[in-house]
Each structure stands twice: as structure tokens, then as C-alpha cells.
C-alpha positions as CSV (number, residue, x, y, z in Angstrom):
1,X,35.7,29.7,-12.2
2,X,33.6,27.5,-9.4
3,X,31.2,27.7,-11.4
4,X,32.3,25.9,-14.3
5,X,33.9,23.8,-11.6
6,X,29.9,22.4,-10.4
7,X,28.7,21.6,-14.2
8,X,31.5,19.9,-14.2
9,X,31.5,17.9,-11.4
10,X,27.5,17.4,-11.6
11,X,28.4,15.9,-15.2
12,X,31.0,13.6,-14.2
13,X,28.8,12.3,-11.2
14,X,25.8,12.3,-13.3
15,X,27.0,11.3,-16.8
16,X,25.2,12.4,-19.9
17,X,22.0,10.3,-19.1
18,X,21.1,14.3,-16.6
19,X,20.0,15.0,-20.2
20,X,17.4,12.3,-20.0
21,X,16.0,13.0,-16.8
22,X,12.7,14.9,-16.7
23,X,12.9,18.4,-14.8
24,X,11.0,16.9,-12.0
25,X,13.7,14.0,-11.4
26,X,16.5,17.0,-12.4
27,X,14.9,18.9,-9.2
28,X,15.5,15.7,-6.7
29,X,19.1,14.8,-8.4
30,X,20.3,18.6,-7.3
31,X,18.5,19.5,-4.1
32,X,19.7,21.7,-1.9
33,X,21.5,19.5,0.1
34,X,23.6,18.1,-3.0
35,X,24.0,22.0,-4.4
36,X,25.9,22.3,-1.0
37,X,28.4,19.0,-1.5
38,X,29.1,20.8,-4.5
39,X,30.1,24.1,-3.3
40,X,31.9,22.8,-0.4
41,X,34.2,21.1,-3.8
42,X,34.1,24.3,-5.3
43,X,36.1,25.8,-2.5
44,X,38.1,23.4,-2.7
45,X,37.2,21.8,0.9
46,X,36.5,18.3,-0.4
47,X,38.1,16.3,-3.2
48,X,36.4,15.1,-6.3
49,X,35.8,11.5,-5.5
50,X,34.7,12.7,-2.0
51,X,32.2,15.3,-3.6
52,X,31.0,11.8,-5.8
53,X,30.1,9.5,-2.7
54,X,28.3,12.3,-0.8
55,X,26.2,13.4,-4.5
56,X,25.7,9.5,-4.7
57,X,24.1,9.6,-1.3
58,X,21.4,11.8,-1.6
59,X,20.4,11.1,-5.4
60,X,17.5,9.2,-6.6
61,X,14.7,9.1,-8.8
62,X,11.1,8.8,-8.7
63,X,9.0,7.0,-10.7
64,X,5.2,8.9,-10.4
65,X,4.1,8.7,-6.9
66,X,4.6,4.6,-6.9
67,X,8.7,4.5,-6.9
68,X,12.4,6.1,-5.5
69,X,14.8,4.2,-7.4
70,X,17.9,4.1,-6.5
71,X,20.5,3.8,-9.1
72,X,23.7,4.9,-7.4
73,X,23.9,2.1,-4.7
74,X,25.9,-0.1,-6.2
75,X,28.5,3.2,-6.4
76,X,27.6,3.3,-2.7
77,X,27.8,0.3,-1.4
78,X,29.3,-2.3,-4.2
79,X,25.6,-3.7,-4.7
80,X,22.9,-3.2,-6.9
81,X,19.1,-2.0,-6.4
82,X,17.2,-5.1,-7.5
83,X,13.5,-4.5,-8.4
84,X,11.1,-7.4,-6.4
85,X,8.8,-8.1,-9.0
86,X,6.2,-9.4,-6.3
87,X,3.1,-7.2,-5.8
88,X,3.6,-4.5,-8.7
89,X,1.7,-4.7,-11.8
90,X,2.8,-5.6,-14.8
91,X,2.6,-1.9,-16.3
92,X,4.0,-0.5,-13.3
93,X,7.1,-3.2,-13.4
94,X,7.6,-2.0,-17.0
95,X,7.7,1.5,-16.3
96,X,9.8,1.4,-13.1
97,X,12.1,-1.0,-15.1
98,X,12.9,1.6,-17.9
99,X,13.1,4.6,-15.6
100,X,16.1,2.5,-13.9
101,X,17.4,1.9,-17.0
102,X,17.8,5.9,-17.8
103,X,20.2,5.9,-15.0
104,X,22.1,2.7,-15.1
105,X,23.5,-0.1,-17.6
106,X,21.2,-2.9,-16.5
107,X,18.2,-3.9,-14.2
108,X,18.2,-7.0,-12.1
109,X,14.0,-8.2,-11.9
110,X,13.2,-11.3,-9.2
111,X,10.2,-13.4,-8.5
112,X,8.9,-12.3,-12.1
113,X,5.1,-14.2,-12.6
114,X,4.5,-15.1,-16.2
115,X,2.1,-12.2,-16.8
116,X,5.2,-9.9,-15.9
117,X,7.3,-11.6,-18.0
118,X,4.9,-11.4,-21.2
119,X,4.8,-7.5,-20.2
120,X,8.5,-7.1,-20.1
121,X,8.9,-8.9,-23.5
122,X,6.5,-6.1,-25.1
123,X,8.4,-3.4,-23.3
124,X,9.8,-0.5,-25.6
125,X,13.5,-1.2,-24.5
126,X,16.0,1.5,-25.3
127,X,18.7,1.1,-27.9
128,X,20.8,-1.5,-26.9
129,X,19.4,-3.3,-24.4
130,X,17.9,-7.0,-24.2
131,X,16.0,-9.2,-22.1
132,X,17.4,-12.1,-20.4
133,X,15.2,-14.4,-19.0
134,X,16.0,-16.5,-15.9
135,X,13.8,-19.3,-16.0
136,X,14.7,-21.8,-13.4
137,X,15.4,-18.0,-10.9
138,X,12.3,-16.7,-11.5
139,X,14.2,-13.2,-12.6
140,X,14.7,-10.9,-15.4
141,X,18.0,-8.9,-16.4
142,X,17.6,-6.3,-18.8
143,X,20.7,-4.9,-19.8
144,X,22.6,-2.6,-22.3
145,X,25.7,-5.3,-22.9
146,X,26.0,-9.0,-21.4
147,X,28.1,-10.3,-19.7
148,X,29.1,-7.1,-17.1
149,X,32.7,-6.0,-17.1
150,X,34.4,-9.2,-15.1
151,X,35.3,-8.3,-11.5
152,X,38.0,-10.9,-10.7
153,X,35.5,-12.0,-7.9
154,X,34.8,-15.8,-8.0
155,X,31.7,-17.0,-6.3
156,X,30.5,-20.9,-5.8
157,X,26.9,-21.5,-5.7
158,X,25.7,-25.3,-4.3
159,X,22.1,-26.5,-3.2
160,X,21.1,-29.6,-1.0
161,X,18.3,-30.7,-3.3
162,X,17.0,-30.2,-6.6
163,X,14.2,-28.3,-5.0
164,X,16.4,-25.9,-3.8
165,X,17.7,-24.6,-7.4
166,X,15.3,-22.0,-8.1
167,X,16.4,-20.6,-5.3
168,X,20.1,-21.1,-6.0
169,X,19.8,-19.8,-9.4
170,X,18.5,-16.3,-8.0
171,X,21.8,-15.8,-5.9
172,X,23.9,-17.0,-9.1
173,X,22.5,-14.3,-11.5
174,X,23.0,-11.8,-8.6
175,X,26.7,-12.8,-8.1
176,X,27.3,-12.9,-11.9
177,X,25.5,-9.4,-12.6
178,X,28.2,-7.9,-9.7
179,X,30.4,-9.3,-12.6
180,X,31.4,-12.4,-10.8
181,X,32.4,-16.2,-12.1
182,X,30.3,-18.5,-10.9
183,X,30.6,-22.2,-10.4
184,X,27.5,-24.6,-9.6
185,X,26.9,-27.6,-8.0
186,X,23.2,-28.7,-7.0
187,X,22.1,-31.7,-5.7
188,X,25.2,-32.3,-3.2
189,X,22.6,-32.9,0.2
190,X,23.9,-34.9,3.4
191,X,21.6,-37.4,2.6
192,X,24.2,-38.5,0.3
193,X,27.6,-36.9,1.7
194,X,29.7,-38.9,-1.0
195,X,28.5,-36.5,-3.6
196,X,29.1,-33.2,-1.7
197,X,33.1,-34.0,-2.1
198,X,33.8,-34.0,-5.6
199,X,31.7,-30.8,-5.6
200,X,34.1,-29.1,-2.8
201,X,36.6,-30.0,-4.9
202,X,35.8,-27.6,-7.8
203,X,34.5,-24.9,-5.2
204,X,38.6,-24.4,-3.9
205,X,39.2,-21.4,-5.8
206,X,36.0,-19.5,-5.0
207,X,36.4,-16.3,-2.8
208,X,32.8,-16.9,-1.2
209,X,30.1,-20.0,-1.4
210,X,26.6,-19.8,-1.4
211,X,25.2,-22.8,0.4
212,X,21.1,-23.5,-0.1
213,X,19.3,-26.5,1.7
214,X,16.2,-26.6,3.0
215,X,14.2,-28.9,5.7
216,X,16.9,-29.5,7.7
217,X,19.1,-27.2,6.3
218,X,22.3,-29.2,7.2
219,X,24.4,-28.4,4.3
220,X,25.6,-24.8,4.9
221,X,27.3,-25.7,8.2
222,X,29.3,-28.7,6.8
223,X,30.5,-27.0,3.8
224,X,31.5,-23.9,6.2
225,X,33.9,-26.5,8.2
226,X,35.1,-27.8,5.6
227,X,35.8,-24.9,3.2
228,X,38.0,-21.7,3.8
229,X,35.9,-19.4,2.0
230,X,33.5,-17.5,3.8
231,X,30.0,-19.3,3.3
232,X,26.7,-17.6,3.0
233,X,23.7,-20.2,3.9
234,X,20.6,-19.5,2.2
235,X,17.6,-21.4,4.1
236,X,14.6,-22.3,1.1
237,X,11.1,-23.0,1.8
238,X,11.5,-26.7,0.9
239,X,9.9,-28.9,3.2
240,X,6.6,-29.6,5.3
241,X,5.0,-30.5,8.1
242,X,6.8,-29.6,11.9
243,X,9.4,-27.1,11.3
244,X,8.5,-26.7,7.4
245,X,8.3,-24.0,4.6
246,X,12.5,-23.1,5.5
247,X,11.5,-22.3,9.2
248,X,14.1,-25.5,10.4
249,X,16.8,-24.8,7.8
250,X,16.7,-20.9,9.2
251,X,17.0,-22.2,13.1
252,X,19.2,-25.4,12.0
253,X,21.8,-22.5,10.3
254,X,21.6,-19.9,13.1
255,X,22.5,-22.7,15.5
256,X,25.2,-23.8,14.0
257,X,28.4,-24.4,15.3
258,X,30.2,-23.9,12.0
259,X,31.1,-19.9,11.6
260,X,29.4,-18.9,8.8
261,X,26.7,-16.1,8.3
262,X,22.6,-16.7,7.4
263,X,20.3,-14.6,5.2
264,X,16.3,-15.1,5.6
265,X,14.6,-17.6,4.1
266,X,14.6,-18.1,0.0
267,X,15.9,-14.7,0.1
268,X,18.8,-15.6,-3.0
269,X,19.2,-11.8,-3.8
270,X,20.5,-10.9,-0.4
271,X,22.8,-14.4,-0.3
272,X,24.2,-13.7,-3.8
273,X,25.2,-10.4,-3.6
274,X,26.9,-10.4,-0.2
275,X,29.2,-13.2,-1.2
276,X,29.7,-11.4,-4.6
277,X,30.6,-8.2,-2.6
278,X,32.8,-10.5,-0.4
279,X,34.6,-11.8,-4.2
280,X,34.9,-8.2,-5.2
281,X,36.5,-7.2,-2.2
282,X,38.6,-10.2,-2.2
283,X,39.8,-9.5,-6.3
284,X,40.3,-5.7,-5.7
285,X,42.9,-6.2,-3.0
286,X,44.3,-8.9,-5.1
287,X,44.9,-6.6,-8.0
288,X,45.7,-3.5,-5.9
């Protein structure tokens, strides 16, 4: 009886893609350490969605010698693995792309260069699956089915300058491949405060706010006492000269006085998914 009780467990956690995987990746999914989660559920010591988040922890798969993807942390964690395009060739994007897609419904791709780009357009994609290009984010989405399943979470997205998009744009196809709404607004700067307030306006409904600016970077920390939703300022390497390349939009944010948190500079993955997890959080106890 246990027995049957571990296929079946391994199944649900692993879906029908374990058929997929080759018996080297097979090896890693059930090492010892998970064969012992699943035992302990067999005896009946651990439920089954407890059994889940401890396989979840210990799985991965590799990719040759070059890659450990990990498709089961956004089951951890609420967030996705994203793969940074920067540094990999394009032969090794392409097949580190469609091992990730084995295991998972899409693949999120940033700072793609146009040789990339060409390669993932040539790609043999599996049955079902297209490629969105980003343009103006610099990123990829390959995916079996667009838009994801909605997740009630609503995220705004505003920049300074129009400099600052690109930027932007990466943390809004993050947010909306957590299945978030999004709303824009770019080109609201200080500069010219009277065009930031018909943008808060539309923002009142969002659970989070991404906030981009660079040089000075004062846009974040008005918007964030301003606006109840938590903000998430997202320093870009606009700017030169003292204090350029996002080095005094980072300090300018840290200092603030307005409570609000700061990811690193251009780094629109890490800014767009924490506000989206913040959305998701903020829809599930909503529909709870």
C-alpha cells in the first residue's frame, strides 16, 4: 500500500512532464533526501501538501554541466526563476530555455542582445508554446498559453523619465507573468510635479507601485508619501557625471525619509516581482 502511496505522490508533485525528464535529471528529482520526504508521507507523518513543499525544496534540474534550473520556486516562494540572458550564448540560452520549459508553463528571458533573440526565434519550441518579444524590456517570454491565469493582484508601474522605460517595462512583464494587472504611467518626473497627479490618480486601486527614476531618483519617495500602497523604488542607470550611472538615485532612495523599500540599480526583475508577490498576497486574502 505505501508504495503505491509514493508513485502517487511523486506524480502529483511532479506531473506527467517526470516522463520527459532524462534518467539523469530523474536521478536529481528523487534523491535520497526527497525518497525520505516521501516515506515520512507514506507513514503517514506528514500530510500531502506538506510532503509537496519539502519535494519542491530539494528538486531541480540540470542543464549539462552549464545549468540547475529551478522550476519549482515559484511553488516555493510565489516567484519565478527568470533566466539573465547576459553572458550565455546564444545556443546555451536556447537550450537552457527549453529544458525550463519541460518543467514549467513559461520562461521569463531578460537583457536578451539581438543575436539571442534571432536564436530564440529559430528555437524548436514545443507544441504550444510562442515567443513573445519584449522590445522596449529587453526580455523574452516563451510560454505554452498567454496571458497566465489572472491572480487578482493589481500592480502600478510609473517611471521619472522616458529613459527610465526600458527599465520599467522589465518589472511590468515580471508583475504581469505572476499573472498580475498592470497599469502604466512613464514620464511623471518632479521636474514637472503637475503631471505626476493625474497619474496617482489611476494608480489608487493598485496593491503595490513600482517607482523608476534615475539621476536623482526623487520620484519613489514622493509617490510613497503620497500613495498607500507599498512602493518598490527601482534606481536606473540614467544619468552622468558626479553621482551618475543610478549610483545617486540608489543613495537618494535609501535615504529617504518616505517608508518605502529599494532594489539595486536597473534591477526591474527583482522590483516587479516583489510588488507582484506583495499583489498576490494582497488578492489571496481578499478572496480567502
Amino acid at each position: 500500500m505505501w508504495r503505491s502511496r509514493l508513485i502517487f505522490i511523486a506524480l502529483q508533485i511532479e506531473r506527467p512532464r517526470i516522463n520527459h525528464l532524462s534518467p539523469k535529471e530523474k536521478v536529481h528529482l528523487l534523491t535520497r533526501n526527497q525518497r525520505a520526504v516521501l516515506e515520512r508521507f507514506a507513514r503517514g507523518e506528514i500530510s500531502l501538501d506538506e510532503a509537496a513543499r519539502e519535494v519542491n525544496l530539494l528538486s531541480y534540474r540540470e542543464v549539462g554541466e552549464m545549468a540547475k534550473l529551478d522550476p519549482r520556486r515559484v511553488d516555493r516562494i510565489g516567484v519565478p526563476e527568470a533566466i539573465l540572458a547576459e553572458g550565455k550564448g546564444p545556443s546555451d540560452l536556447v537550450a537552457i530555455a527549453l529544458s525550463f520549459l519541460e518543467a514549467s508553463r513559461a520562461v521569463l528571458i531578460t537583457r536578451v542582445s539581438p543575436d539571442q533573440l534571432a536564436a530564440l526565434r529559430e528555437a524548436p519550441l514545443p507544441a504550444g508554446a510562442e515567443l513573445r518579444e519584449e522590445a522596449r524590456a529587453k526580455a523574452a517570454v516563451i510560454s505554452k498559453g498567454w496571458p497566465p491565469e489572472p491572480s487578482g493582484g493589481k500592480v502600478g508601474i510609473l517611471s521619472a523619465g522616458t529613459a527610465d522605460i526600458p527599465v520599467a517595462e522589465e518589472a511590468r512583464v515580471t508583475a504581469e507573468m505572476m499573472g498580475c494587472k498592470t497599469e502604466v504611467e512613464y514620464d511623471v518626473g518632479v521636474a514637472g510635479i503637475h503631471r505626476l497627479f493625474p497619474s496617482l490618480e489611476k494608480m489608487r486601486d493598485m496593491d503595490a507601485l513600482v517607482v523608476a527614476a534615475g539621476r536623482e531618483g526623487t520620484l519613489p519617495a514622493v509617490v510613497a508619501g503620497l500613495m498607500e500602497a507599498p512602493v518598490v523604488g527601482l534606481p536606473v542607470s540614467t544619468g552622468y557625471g558626479a553621482g551618475g550611472g543610478g549610483e545617486a538615485a540608489l543613495l537618494s532612495m535609501l535615504q529617504s525619509c518616505s517608508v518605502m523599500v529599494v532594489v539595486n540599480i536597473d534591477a526591474g526583475f527583482v522590483a516587479g516581482a516583489f510588488a507582484a508577490k506583495i499583489a498576490n498576497q494582497v488578492a489571496n486574502r481578499i478572496n480567502m
